[in-house]
NUSE-29751 format. One line per field, with one value per residue (C-alpha): residue number from 1; y, z, x. Coordinates in nm, 2 decimals. Example, Ala and Ser with C-alpha at 12.3 -4.5 7.8 and 13.67 -1.06 7.14 Angstrom:
BEGIN
nr: 1|2;
Y: -0.45|-0.11;
Z: 0.78|0.71;
X: 1.23|1.37;
! end
This chain:
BEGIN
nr: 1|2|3|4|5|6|7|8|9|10|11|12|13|14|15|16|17|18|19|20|21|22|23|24|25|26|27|28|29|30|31|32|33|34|35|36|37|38|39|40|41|42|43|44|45|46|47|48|49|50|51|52|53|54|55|56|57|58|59|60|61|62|63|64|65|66|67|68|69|70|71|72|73|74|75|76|77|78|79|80|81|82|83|84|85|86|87|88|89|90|91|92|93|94|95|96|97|98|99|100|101|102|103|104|105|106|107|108|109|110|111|112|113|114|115|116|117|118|119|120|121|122|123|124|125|126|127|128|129|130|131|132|133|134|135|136|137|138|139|140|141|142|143|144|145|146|147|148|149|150|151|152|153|154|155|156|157|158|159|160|161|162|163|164|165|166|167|168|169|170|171|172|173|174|175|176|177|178|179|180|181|182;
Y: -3.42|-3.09|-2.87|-2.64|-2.84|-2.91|-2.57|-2.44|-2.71|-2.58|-2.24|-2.30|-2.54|-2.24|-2.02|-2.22|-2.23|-1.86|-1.77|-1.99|-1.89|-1.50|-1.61|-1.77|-1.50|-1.24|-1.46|-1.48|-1.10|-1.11|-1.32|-1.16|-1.15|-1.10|-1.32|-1.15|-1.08|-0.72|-0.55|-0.31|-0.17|-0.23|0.03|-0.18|-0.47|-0.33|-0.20|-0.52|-0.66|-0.42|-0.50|-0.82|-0.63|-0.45|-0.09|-0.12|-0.41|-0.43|-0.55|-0.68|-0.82|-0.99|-1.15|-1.11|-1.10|-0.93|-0.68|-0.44|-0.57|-0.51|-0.30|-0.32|-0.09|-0.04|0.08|0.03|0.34|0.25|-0.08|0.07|0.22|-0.10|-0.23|0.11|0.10|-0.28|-0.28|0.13|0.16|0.10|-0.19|-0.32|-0.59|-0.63|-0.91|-1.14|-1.42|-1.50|-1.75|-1.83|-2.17|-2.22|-2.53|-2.65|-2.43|-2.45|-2.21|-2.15|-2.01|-1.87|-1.70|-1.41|-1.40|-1.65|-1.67|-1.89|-1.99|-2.14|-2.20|-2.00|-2.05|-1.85|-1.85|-1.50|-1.49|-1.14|-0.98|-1.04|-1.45|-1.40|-1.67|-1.75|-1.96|-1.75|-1.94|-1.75|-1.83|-1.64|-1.61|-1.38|-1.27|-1.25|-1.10|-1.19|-0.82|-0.72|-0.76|-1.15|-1.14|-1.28|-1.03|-0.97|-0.81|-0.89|-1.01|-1.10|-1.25|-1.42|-1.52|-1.92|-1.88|-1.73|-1.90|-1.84|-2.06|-2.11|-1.82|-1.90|-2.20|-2.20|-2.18|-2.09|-1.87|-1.66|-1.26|-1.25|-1.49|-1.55|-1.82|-1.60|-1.50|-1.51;
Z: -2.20|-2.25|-2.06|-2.19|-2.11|-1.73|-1.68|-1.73|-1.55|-1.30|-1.33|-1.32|-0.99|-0.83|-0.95|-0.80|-0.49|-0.45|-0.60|-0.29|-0.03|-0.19|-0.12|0.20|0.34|0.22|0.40|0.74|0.75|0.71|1.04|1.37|1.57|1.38|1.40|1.27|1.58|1.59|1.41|1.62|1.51|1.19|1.01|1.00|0.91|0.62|0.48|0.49|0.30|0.03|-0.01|-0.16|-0.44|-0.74|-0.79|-1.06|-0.87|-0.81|-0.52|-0.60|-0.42|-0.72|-0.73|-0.57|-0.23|-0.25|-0.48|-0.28|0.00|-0.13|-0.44|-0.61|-0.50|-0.85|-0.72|-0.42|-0.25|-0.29|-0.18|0.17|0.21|0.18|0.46|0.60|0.65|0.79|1.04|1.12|1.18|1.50|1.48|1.75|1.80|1.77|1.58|1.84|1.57|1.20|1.09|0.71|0.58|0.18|-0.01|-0.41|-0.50|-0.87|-1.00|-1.37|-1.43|-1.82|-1.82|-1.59|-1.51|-1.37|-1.22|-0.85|-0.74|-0.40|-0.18|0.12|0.47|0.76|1.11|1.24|1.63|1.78|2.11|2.16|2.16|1.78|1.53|1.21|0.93|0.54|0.24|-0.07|-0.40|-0.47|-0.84|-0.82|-1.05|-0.99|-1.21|-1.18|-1.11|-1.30|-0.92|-0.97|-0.69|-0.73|-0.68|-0.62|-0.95|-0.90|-0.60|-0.67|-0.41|-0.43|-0.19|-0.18|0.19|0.55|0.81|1.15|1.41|1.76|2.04|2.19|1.96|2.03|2.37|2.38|2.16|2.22|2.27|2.07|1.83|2.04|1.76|1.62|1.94|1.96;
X: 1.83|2.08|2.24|2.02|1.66|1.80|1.92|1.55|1.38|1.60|1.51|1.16|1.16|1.37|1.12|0.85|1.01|1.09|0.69|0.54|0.78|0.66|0.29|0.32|0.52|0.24|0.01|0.21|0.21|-0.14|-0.20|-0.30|-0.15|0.17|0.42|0.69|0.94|1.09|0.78|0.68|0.34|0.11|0.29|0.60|0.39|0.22|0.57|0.70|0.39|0.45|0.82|0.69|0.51|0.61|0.57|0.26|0.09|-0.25|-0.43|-0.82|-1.14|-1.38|-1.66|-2.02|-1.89|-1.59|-1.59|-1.81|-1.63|-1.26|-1.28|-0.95|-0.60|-0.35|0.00|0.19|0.04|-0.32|-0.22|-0.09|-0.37|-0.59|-0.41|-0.39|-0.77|-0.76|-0.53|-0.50|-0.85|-0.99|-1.21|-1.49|-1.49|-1.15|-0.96|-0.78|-0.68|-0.66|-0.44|-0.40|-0.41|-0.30|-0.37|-0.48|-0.14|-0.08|0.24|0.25|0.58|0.64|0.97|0.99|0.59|0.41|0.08|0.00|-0.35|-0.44|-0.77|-0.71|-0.87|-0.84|-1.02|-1.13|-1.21|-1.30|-1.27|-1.71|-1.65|-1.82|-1.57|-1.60|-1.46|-1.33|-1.20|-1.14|-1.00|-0.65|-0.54|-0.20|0.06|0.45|0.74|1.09|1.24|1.58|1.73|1.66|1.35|1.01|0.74|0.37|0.16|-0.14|-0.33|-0.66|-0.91|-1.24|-1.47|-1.56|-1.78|-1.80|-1.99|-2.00|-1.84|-1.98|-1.96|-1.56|-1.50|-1.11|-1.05|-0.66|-0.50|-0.20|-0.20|0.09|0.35|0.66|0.75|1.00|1.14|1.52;
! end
């Protein structure tokens, strides 16, 4: 092997790396509640989601399910206000816990794109007792910016199912993430 063939295996294990720890940092944003220590409100939140995406990046719900559901956000401003409407409007019940679970990754790096997909799981339990179970199929986009950082182009979501969990099925959840605490 040369220089030259290790030095882009290299590159593309290190690409790898940085595109997963992009995706599962997206991800632990998204869980409520947030476990990001020192982020005050959802406003904070949704800025640091977006500082994982690139400027022309597009944010999409597909499929039967989803697309009605979703509808699809192109540029970082329509994106914050996607999560603008999630998390700044006032929703009844409210959302006491989602937690987001990634697995089936595949990263397809080509250069400075590549694209990611995972099978994503995530528990919802509301402030009526009501739960329920979400797994969706995620097939994203990232770009190597000139700055050297992975980013988000494409996010792109589809439903696989919802069902509904029993009344209270977890009994003890926290009211908020101390896990980052100092």
């Amino acid at each position: 092997m040369t220089l030259e063939e290790l030095t882009r295996r290299v590159e593309v294990l290190e690409a790898e790396a940085e595109i997963r720890r992009v995706q599962a940092r997206y991800m632990f944003l998204c869980d409520t509640p947030n476990p990001e220590y020192g982020v005050p409100d959802d406003a904070k939140r949704i800025e640091l989601i977006l500082e994982l995406y690139t400027e022309d990046a597009v944010w999409e719900g597909v499929g039967e399910y989803y697309d009605n559901q979703f509808g699809r956000a192109a540029g970082k401003q329509a994106i914050r206000e996607h999560f603008q409407r999630f998390w700044g409007e006032k929703q009844e019940p409210a959302l006491l816990l989602n937690a987001h679970y990634l697995t089936s990754e595949q990263i397809h790096v080509d250069g400075g794109t590549a694209t990611g997909q995972w099978i994503h799981m995530q528990p919802w339990l509301f402030s009526d007792g009501r739960s329920l179970l979400r797994s969706s199929r995620l097939n994203n986009a990232f770009r190597r910016e000139p700055d050297g950082r992975w980013k988000i182009t494409r996010t792109r979501t589809e439903n696989v199912f919802v069902a509904p969990l029993p009344d209270h099925f977890a009994s003890d959840y926290p009211a908020a993430s101390v896990l980052l605490r100092p």
